[in-house]
Structures are given as C-alpha cells and as structure tokens.
C-alpha positions as CSV (number, residue, x, y, z in Angstrom):
1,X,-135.2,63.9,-73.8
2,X,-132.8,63.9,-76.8
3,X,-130.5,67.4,-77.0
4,X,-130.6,69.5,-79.8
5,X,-126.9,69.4,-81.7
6,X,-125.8,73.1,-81.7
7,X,-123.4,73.7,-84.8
8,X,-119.4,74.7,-84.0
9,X,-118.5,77.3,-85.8
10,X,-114.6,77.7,-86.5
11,X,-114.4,81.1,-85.5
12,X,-116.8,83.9,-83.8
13,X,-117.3,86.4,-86.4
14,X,-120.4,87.6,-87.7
15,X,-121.9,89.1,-90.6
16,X,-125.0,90.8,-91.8
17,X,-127.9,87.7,-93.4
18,X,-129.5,90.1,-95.4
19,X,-131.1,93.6,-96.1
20,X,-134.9,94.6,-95.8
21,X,-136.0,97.6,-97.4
22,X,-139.4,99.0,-96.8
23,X,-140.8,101.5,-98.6
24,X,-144.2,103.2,-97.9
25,X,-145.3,105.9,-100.6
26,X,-148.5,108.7,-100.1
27,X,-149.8,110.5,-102.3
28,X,-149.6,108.3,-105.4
29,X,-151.5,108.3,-108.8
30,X,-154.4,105.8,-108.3
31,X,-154.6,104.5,-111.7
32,X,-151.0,103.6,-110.8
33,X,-152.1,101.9,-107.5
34,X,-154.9,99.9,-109.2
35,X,-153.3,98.7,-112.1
36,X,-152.3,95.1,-111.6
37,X,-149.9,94.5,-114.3
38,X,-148.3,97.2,-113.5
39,X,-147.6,95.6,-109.1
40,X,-147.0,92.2,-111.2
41,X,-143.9,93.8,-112.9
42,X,-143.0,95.8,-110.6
43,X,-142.1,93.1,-107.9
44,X,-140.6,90.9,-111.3
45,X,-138.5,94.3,-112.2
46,X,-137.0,94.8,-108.3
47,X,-136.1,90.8,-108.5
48,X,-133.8,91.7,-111.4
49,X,-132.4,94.8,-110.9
50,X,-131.3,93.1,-107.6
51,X,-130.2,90.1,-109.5
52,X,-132.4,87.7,-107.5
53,X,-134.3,84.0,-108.2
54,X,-137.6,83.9,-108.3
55,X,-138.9,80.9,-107.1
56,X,-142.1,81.4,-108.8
57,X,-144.5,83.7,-110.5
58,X,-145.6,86.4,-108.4
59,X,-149.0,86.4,-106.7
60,X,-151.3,88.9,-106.7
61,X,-154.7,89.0,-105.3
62,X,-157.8,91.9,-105.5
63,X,-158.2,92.6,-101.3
64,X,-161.7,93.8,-101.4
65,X,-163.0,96.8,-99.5
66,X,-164.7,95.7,-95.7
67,X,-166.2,99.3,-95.2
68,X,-169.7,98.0,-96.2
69,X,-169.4,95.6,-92.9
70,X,-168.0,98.4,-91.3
71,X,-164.3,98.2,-91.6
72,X,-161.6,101.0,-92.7
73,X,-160.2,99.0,-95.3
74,X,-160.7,100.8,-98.6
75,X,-159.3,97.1,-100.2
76,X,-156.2,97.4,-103.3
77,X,-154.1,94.4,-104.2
78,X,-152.2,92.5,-102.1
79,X,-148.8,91.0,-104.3
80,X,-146.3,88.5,-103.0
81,X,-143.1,87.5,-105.0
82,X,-140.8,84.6,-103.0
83,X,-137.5,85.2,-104.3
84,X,-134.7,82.2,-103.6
85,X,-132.9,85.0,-101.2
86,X,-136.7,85.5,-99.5
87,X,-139.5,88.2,-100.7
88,X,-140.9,91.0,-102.1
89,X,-144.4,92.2,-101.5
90,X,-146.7,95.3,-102.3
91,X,-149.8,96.8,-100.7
92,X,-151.5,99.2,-102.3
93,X,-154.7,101.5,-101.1
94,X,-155.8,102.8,-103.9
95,X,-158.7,105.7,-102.3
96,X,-156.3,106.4,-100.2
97,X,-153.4,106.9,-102.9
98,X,-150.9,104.9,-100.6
99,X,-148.5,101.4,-101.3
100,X,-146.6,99.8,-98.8
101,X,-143.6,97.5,-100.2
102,X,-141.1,95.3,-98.8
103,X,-137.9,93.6,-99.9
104,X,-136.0,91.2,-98.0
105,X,-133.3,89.7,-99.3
106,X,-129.9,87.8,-98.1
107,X,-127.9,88.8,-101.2
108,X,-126.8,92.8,-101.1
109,X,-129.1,94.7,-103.6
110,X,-129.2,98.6,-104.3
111,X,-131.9,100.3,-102.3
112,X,-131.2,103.4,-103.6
113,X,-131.9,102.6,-107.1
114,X,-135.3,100.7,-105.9
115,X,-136.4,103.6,-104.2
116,X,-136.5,105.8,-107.0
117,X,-138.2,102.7,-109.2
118,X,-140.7,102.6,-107.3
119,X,-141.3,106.7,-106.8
120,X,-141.6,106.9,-110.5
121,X,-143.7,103.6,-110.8
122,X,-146.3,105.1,-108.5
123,X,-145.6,108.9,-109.4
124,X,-145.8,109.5,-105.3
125,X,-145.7,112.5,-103.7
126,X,-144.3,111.4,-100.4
127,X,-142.2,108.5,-98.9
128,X,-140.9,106.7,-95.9
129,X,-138.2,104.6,-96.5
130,X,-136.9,102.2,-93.7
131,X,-133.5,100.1,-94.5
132,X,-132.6,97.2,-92.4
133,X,-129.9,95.1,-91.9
134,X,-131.1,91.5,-90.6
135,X,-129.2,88.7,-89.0
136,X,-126.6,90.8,-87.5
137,X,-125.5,87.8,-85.5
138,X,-124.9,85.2,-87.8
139,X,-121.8,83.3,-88.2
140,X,-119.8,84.4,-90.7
141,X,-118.3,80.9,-92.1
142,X,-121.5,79.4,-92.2
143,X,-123.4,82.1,-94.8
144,X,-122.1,79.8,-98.2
C-alpha cells in the first residue's frame, strides 16, 4: 500500500482559510424575493463589493413548489455564483417572505457592508446573521 506524502510546513502557525457569512432574512417584500434579476445581481453585486473572481455567470434556477404532492415547499429560486475564493448562494421562499444566503470566501470581505445590501435588497423585516471563520487550522506559510 503506497503512503500518502504529508506536506512539511516550515513552521506551526496557523491562520484563518476564509470567512462564511450567512445570512437568513424574514419578513421580506415578495416581489423582491421573486424577482430573478434582481437574485442574479445581487450575488454579481456581493462578488464585487468583496472584490472577488467569478468563475462564471451565476446560476439560477425556478425550484418549483412540491405542496401539490404533498410537500411544505412553497418553491422560490435557487441561485449559485462560484467565485475563484469559493461561493455565494441565495434561497428565497417567496409565500413565505424568507431568503437564505451564503458567502464563503478565502479572501477577507466586509460582512457588515453585505448585510445591510442585502436588508435593503429584500426590504426585510427580520434577520439572522451567522459569521464564521473557516480553516482555523491551516498552515500559515502554505495560504499563497
């Protein structure tokens, strides 16, 4: 059985990979919710302000509603940008007036300054933010 090379790092230290910010919003305006350009630029808007890549254009697609087999799922769009430092995504529900989005990124971006785009972007009522710091462990002369 061939061993698997660990690398040697020159020293111990570590550092933070990246940040993940997720943001979940009630309350909001569902014309807001259910407009797709407006998820599209949105996720395109969050990649620049945090000067991030996109690797390509975002994707969006129309999750329809399962509650006439049954399900809870009111249905909303489902967006996915990948981003060179990783992704952003957005969930939205629009009968029930509620988005979910994430960013995850390895470059340091201002979460502040996304929350309140995306508070005005949905005019919500409520929030829950979450910030997390990811990688804690990794080696600090290996990030570039």
């Amino acid at each position: 059985m061939q061993k698997t090379r660990q690398p040697k790092y020159k020293d111990t230290r570590t550092i933070k990979f990246g940040e993940h910010l997720i943001f979940d919003a009630y309350g909001c305006d569902p014309k807001k919710l259910n407009d797709l350009k407006l998820c599209t630029k949105l996720m395109l808007d969050i990649c620049k302000m945090g000067g991030m890549k996109k690797l390509m254009d975002p994707v969006i697609i129309d999750a329809s509603s399962n509650e006439a087999l049954g399900g809870k799922d009111p249905g909303g769009y489902s967006g996915f940008l990948i981003i060179q430092e990783s992704h952003i995504s957005v969930h939205t529900f629009v009968k029930r007036g509620f988005v979910t989005v994430d960013v995850y990124s390895c470059k340091s971006f201002k979460t502040e300054g996304v929350v309140e785009y995306l508070k005005k972007a949905f005019a919500s009522k409520d929030e829950q933010v979450i910030k997390l710091e990811r990688g804690l462990k990794y080696p600090a002369d290996n990030i570039y």
